[in-house]
Structures are given as C-alpha cells and as structure tokens.
C-alpha positions in Angstrom: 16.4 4.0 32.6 14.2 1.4 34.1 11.1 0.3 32.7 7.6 1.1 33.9 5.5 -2.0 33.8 1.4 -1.3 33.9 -1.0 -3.1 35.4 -4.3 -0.9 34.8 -4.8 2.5 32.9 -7.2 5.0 33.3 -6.8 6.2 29.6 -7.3 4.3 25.9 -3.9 4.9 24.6 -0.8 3.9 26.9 2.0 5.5 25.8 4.2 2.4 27.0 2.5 0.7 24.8 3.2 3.1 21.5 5.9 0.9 19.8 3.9 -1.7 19.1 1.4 0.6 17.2 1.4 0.7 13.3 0.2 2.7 10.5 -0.6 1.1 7.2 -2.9 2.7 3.8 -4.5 1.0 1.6 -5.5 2.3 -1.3 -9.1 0.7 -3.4 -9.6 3.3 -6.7 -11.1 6.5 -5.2 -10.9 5.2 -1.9 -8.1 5.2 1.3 -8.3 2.9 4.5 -6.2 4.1 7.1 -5.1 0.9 9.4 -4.5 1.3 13.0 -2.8 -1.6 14.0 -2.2 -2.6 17.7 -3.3 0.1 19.6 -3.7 -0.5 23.4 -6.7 0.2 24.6 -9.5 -0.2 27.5 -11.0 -3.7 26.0 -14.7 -2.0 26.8 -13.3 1.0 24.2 -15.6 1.2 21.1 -14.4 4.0 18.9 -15.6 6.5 16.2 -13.1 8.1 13.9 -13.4 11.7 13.0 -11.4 13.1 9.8 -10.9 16.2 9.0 -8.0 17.4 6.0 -6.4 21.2 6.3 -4.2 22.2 3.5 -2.1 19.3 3.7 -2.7 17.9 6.9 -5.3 14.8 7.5 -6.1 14.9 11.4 -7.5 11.4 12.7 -9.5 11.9 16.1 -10.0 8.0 17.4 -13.1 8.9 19.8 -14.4 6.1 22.6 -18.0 5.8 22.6 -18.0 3.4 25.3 -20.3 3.9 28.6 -18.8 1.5 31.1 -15.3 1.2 32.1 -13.6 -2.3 31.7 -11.3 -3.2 33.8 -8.9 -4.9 31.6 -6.8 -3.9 28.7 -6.3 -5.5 25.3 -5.0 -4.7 21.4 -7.1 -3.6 18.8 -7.0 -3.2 15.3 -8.9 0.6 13.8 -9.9 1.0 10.4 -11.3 4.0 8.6 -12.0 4.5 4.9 -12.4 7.9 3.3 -12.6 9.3 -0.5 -9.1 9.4 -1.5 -7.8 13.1 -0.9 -6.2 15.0 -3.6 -3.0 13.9 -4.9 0.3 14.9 -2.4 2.1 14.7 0.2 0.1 14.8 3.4 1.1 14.8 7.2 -1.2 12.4 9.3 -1.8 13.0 12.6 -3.5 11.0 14.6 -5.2 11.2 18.4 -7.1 9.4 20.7 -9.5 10.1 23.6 -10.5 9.1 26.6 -13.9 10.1 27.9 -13.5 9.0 31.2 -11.4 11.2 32.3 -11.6 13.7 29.6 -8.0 13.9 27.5 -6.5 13.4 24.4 -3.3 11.0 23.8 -1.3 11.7 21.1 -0.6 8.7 18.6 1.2 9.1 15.4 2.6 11.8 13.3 3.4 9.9 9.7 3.7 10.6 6.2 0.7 9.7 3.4 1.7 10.6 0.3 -1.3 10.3 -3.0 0.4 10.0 -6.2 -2.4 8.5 -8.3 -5.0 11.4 -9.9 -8.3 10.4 -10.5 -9.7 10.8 -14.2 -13.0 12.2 -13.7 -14.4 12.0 -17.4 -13.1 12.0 -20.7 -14.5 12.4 -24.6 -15.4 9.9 -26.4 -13.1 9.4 -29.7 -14.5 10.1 -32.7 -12.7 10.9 -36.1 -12.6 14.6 -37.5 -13.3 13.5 -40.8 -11.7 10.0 -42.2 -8.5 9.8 -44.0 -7.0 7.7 -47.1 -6.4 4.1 -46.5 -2.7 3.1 -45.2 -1.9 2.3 -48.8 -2.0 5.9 -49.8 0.5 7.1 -46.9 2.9 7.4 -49.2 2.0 10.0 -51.5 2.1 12.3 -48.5 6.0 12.0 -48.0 6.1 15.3 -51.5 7.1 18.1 -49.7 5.3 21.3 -50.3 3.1 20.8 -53.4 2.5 18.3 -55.7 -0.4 16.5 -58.0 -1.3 13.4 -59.2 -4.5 12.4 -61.6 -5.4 8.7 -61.8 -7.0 8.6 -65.1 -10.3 6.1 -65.7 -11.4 4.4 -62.9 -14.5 2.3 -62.3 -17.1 4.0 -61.3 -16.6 6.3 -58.0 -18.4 8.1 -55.6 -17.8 11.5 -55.2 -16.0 12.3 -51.9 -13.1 14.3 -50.6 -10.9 13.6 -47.6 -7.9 16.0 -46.2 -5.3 14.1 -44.3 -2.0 15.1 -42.7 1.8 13.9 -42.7 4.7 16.3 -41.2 3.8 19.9 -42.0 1.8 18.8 -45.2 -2.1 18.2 -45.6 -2.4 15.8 -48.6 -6.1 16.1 -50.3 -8.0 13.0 -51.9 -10.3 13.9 -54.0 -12.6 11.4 -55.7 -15.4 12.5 -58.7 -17.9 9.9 -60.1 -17.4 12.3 -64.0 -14.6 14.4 -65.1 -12.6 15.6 -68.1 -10.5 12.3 -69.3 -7.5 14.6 -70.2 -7.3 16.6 -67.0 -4.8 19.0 -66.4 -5.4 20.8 -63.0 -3.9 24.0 -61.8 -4.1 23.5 -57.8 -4.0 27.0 -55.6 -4.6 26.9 -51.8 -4.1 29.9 -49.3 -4.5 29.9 -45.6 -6.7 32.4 -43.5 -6.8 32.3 -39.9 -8.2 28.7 -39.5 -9.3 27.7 -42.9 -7.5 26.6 -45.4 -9.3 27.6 -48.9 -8.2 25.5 -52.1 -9.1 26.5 -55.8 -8.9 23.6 -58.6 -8.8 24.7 -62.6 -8.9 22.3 -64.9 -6.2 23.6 -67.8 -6.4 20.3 -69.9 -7.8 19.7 -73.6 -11.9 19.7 -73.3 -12.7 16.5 -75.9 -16.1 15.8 -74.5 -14.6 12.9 -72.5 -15.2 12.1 -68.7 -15.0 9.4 -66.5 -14.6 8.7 -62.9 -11.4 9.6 -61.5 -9.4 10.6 -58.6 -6.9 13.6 -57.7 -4.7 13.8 -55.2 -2.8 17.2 -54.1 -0.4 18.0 -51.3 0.4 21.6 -49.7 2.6 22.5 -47.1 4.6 23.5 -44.7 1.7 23.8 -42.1 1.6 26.1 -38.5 0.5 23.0 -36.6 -2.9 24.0 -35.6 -6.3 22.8 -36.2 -8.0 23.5 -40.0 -11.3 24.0 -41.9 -10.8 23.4 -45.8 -13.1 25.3 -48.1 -12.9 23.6 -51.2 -15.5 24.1 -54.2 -17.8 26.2 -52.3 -19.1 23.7 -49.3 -19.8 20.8 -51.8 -18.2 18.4 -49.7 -18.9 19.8 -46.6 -16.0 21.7 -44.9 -13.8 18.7 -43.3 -11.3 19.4 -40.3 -7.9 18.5 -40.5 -5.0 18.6 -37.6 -1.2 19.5 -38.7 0.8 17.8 -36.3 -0.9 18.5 -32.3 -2.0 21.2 -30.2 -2.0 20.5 -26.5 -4.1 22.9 -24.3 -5.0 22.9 -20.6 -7.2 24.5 -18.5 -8.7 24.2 -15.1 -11.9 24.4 -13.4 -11.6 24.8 -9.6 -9.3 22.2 -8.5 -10.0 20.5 -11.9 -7.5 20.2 -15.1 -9.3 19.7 -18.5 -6.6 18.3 -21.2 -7.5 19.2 -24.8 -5.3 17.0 -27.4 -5.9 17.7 -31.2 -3.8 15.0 -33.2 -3.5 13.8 -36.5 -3.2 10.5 -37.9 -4.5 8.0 -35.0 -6.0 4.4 -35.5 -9.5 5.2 -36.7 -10.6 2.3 -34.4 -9.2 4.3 -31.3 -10.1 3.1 -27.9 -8.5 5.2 -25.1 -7.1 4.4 -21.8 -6.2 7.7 -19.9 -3.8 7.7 -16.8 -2.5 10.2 -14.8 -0.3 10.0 -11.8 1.6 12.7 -9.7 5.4 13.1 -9.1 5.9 16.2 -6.4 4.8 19.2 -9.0 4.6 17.2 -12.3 1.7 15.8 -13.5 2.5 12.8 -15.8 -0.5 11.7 -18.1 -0.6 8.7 -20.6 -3.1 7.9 -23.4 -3.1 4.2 -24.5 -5.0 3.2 -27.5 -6.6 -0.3 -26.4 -8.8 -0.5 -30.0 -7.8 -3.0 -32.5 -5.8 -1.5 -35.4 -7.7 -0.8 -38.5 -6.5 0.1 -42.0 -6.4 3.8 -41.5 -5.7 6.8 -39.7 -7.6 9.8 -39.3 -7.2 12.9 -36.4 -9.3 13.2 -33.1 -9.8 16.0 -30.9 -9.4 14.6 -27.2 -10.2 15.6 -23.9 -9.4 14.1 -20.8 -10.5 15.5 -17.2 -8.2 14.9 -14.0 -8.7 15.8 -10.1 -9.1 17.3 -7.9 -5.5 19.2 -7.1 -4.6 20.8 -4.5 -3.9 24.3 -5.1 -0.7 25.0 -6.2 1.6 25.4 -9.6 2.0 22.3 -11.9 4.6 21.0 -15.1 2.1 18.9 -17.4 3.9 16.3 -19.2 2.0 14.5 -21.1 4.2 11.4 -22.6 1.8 10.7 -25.8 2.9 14.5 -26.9 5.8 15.8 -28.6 5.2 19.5 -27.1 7.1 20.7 -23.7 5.6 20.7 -20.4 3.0 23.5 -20.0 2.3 24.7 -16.4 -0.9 25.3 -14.7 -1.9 26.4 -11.4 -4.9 25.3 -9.3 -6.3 28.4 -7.3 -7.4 29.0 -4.1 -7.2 27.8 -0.4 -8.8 24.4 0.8 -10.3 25.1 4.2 -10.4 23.2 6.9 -13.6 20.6 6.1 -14.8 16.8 7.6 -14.4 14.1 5.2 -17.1 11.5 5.0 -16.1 8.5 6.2 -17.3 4.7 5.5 -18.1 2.9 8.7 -15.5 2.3 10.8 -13.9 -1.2 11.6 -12.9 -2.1 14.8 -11.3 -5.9 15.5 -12.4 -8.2 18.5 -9.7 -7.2 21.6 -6.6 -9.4 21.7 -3.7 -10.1 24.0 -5.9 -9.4 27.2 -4.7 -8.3 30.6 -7.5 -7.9 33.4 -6.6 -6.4 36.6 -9.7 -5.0 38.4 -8.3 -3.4 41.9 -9.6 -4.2 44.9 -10.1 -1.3 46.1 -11.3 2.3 44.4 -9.5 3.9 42.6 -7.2 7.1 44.8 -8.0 10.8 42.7 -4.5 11.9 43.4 -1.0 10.6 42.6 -0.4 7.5 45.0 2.6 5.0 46.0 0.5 2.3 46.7 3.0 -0.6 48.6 6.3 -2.0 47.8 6.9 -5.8 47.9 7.8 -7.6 49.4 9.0 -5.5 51.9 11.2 -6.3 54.0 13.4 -7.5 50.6 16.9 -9.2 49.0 17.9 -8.1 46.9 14.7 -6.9 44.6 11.2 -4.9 45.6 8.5 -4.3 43.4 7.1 -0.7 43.7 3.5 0.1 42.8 2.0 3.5 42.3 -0.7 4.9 40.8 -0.6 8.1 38.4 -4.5 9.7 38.0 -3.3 11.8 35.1 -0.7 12.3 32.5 2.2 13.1 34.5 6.1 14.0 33.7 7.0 12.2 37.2 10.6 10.9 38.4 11.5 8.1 40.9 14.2 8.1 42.9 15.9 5.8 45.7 17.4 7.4 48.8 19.4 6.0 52.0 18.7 6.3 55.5 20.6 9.4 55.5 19.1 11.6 52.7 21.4 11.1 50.2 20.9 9.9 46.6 21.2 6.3 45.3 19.8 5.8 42.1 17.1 7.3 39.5 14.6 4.3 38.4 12.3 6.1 36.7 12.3 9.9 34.9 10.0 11.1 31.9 6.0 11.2 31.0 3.2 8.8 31.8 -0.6 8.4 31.3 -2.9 7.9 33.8 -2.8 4.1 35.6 -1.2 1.7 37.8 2.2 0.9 37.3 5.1 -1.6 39.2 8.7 -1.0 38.6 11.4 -3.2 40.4 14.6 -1.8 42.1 17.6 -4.4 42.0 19.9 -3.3 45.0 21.9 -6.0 45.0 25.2 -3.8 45.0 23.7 -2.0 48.0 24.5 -3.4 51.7 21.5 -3.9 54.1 19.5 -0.7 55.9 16.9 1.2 55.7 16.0 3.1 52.0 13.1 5.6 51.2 11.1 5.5 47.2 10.5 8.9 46.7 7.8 10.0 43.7 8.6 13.8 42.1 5.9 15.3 40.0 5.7 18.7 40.0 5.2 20.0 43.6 4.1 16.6 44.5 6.4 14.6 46.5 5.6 11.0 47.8 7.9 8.6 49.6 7.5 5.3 51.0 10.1 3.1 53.5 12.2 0.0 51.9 14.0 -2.4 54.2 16.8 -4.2 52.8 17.7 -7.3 54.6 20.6 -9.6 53.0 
C-alpha cells in the first residue's frame, strides 16, 4: 500500500495525520484536563470543546469557530478541563468538525478510568464522653465482672466515666465522701440500648467517709452503642461504644459512612480517603492528631461521591467488620458538563500551500509530473469529501498493473508517486475509483 502524501485539506482533522495524535489526563483534585496533543489542523482553526457524559461514556466534540479559511496546515495542542466525573471506567470519544464544509471526523476512542472518590464532608471528632487515663487500661483485661475500692484518697471530685475493652465496659467512678469501709454489691442489666447499673453499699456503717474511687467491670457486650443509667441521671447518662458498628447509607449518588468506635486517641485528627477498585470501594481513616494520654470512643461520619449507579463491596480497612454492600440508584442521563476555558497552543510544524487556482467541487486528478517520466511520476488529485477511493495503474491495453492507493480519505489535495521502474516504456492510464466515479488520466513512460 502506497502512501498518500497531502498538500492541502479541506477539513480540520486529516486522518493521515491520526498517528501522531495523543491523548493524555491530568488529574488536579476535583478537576480533569483532557490533552489533545498533535492534532492536524487548518492553522486558522480556533476551537471550542463541547462535553457531554452518558452512563459511562464522555463524548468530546472539538468544534472550529473560525470564519476564514487558512490556507495552510499546522499541529496544535487542545486542552479542556471539566469537574472530575464519578469514579469508573469511562470510554472517551472524541470528534472534530469542520464548518466549512459541514462534517465530523472521528478522532479517538480511548479508555479514562477515575479511581479516586471525592470526600464531600465529614464530622468533626469529638469524644462520647472521656475515658480513664492509659494507666488504668489495665483493670479492663477482668473478664465479665469484677470490683475494686481504693480506699482514702485526697480529696476528689465527683465524676463517673464508662470506658470499653473487648466485650467489657469497665466503670470509674469517683466520689468526693463515702463510707471508709465500703463493701459494694454491683448489679447491671441491659435494655435495648441502655445499660442500667445499681450500686449497694453492704459494708460496716462506722460514721466514716472520705474521698474515694470504685471501679467495676461487666461483660460480655453485643457490640453496639450504650447509654448507662447509673444513680438516677446524677452523672448525666454517658455513651459508651463495645467494640464498632459500621453503617452506610446513601443519598442520591451519595454514600454517608457512620463509624461508632471505642477507644481512639482523645486528641483525634482525621484524614479520610477513599479510592475505587472496579466495584469495591476502599476507605481509610488516618488519625493525624498528636497522641494524648487517653482513649475515649467517637462516633464518625464520613461522606463520599458521587457514584455512578450501580452495586458496591465497602471495605473500609480501619474496621474489623466485612464488606457491606450498597447500591447507588438510578440512571444518569445524558447532560453537558461545564467546562473551564479551553486551551489551544500557537500552530506548529506549518505547511502552506495556497492553490493557484479555485478549488474543483467534485473529485479531480489534477496532473501527473513530470510527464512524460523515468522511472517515477508524481500524481495529484483532489478529493472534495471524505471518500473510500482506489487508484490503480493500467497499460495501453486495459489490463491491470498495479494498485497504489485503496482505503478512505478526507477531503484535500493529495500526491502519490508510482515507481515503474520494473515496467518497460509505453503508454499507461491512472485511473481514480470512488463509487460510481471513475477518473483517469494518460502517463508516458519513456526510459
């Protein structure tokens, strides 16, 4: 197959021309530029680019503004930046058109694929309700129930905090007066969510108090979230989280993470993450606070998106729990995406080959040179559209010699050369097929 060598084309994008094209993304946070590097174009071309995303298809429409026809061609480099679509795998497709003569040229059919989802807001930590310093950890190792009473203590303030280890809840309970020879008798019973805890004091009354502490643990737990109800609301009802609970829900095209865990650094700072691998959603929490001297639980939320509808696996890598699915609902119609404006680079690599004459509307061979010829002509001919077209060399008496040309061009003037050095001297006709269209010119081969 020979090649077809252009001098001027009525069209932006010269299919000739398509392997030096290239399609690069960048990626900037929420944003995407889509690169278009090396395109061939009409060096007067000043284009507009149109997006528009359908289910999983981003269609690119590169469209010339210009108003004036130059009569040279040249490279350019296109650049479009949009929001950054939901996360997945996306065919791009990407046209071209020519206003002068009223077409579209295909360009590219490529893959973009989104991994990164965007985190769209997330809860501030906070502790449920404080927990024991890191020195006291290890009272929470008892399994199922146990007691301790410190005896005289300087003086205290009166306070109570619940804390969590395993399938236990260990209770701290600090009092600024009570009976020196304490002997308590500890009873705690769940309902529903709270957790309601008695305390009898069973020891010898000898009009003696002082400040003390108390510590009791209970368990197993349900992991779950917990309200303790101890003496009747005097310390408030604190919260208290056995092991996790991971929930999800969505909203729209939206997933909302709920995390209840025990025993973080109070002095939490998080850093949420979440990234896409075909249907698994992958979500990290990083604590970037500086460690303090104690642990209490949080209840978290993180918000991710959008999806695109369809049925996800959750696995969230700070959890101990399995991956729970979701699904995102609904259809995403066809809609535009706004676009920043559009970059396009200064021409480069220009050819300029303004005819002498107008432009033919039909299918032309315009001359062969030089002519008479040994052993090679140059053979120009003009195509004034997109044409499947096939050129072929013939001898004096009508029978084939050789194919130099077969398959689809744009609109333009192109040369291709015939080498017939193998072929003895005479008289040769260049015949043009395209369609119904048949045009032939005379060669004279003189060696």
């Amino acid at each position: 197959m020979k090649r077809l060598i252009l001098l001027f084309a009525m069209i932006s994008f010269i299919s000739l021309h398509a392997q030096d094209d290239r399609i690069e993304f960048d990626f900037h946070g929420d944003s995407l530029t889509i690169w278009h590097y090396q395109t061939w174009q009409n060096c007067g071309a000043k284009y507009v680019m149109e997006l528009q995303i359908e289910g999983s298809t981003v269609y690119l429409m590169e469209n010339d503004t210009s108003s004036d026809w130059a009569y040279c061609m040249c490279y350019f480099d296109l650049a479009v930046t949009i929001k950054t679509p939901p996360p997945g795998q996306y065919s791009l497709i990407i046209h071209t058109t020519n206003k002068f003569i009223g077409d579209t040229t295909f360009v590219a059919d490529t893959t973009l694929s989104i991994n990164q989802v965007q985190l769209i807001s997330f809860s501030d930590p906070e502790c449920v309700n404080m927990s024991v310093g890191l020195f006291d950890q290890g009272d929470m190792e008892i399994p199922l129930t146990d007691h301790y009473e410190s005896g005289c203590q300087s003086p205290l303030n009166s306070a109570l905090y619940a804390s969590s280890y395993d399938k236990n809840v260990h209770l701290v309970w600090y009092i600024d007066s009570i009976n020196c020879d304490i002997k308590p008798d500890w009873q705690g019973f769940l309902e529903n969510d709270t957790f309601h805890v008695t305390f009898t004091d069973t020891g010898f009354q000898n009009n003696c108090s002082c400040p003390q502490y108390l510590t009791a643990t209970f368990g197993p737990f349900p992991s779950g979230k917990y309200t303790l109800d101890f003496k009747d609301g005097e310390y408030g009802y604190p919260i208290f989280i056995v092991n996790e609970k991971v929930t999800v829900e969505t909203d729209q095209n939206e997933l909302i993470l709920s995390w209840d865990v025990a025993d973080l650094n109070c002095c939490l700072e998080t850093l949420w993450e979440g990234w896409l691998e075909e249907n698994i959603f992958h979500v990290t929490m990083t604590d970037t606070g500086a460690p303090c001297d104690c642990l209490c639980p949080f209840e978290l939320s993180a918000r991710f998106g959008p999806f695109q509808p369809g049925t996800y696996f959750l696995d969230f890598i700070n959890s101990q729990q399995d991956q729970i699915e979701f699904t995102i609902g609904g259809t995403r119609k066809g809609q535009t995406l706004a676009t920043a404006p559009s970059y396009q680079s200064d021409c480069y690599y220009l050819i300029s080959n303004k005819p002498e004459t107008p432009l033919p509307t039909e299918h032309t061979l315009l001359r062969s040179y030089p002519n008479p010829f040994n052993p090679v002509a140059t053979i120009e001919f003009y195509l004034s559209r997109q044409s499947d077209i096939h050129i072929d060399i013939y001898n004096i008496n009508g029978a084939f010699v050789e194919n130099l040309y077969n398959g689809n061009s744009n609109a333009g003037i192109y040369t291709i050369q015939w080498n017939a050095s193998r072929y003895p001297s005479g008289i040769y006709f260049v015949k043009l097929n395209s369609g119904n269209l048949q045009l032939t010119n005379k060669l004279l081969l003189m060696k």
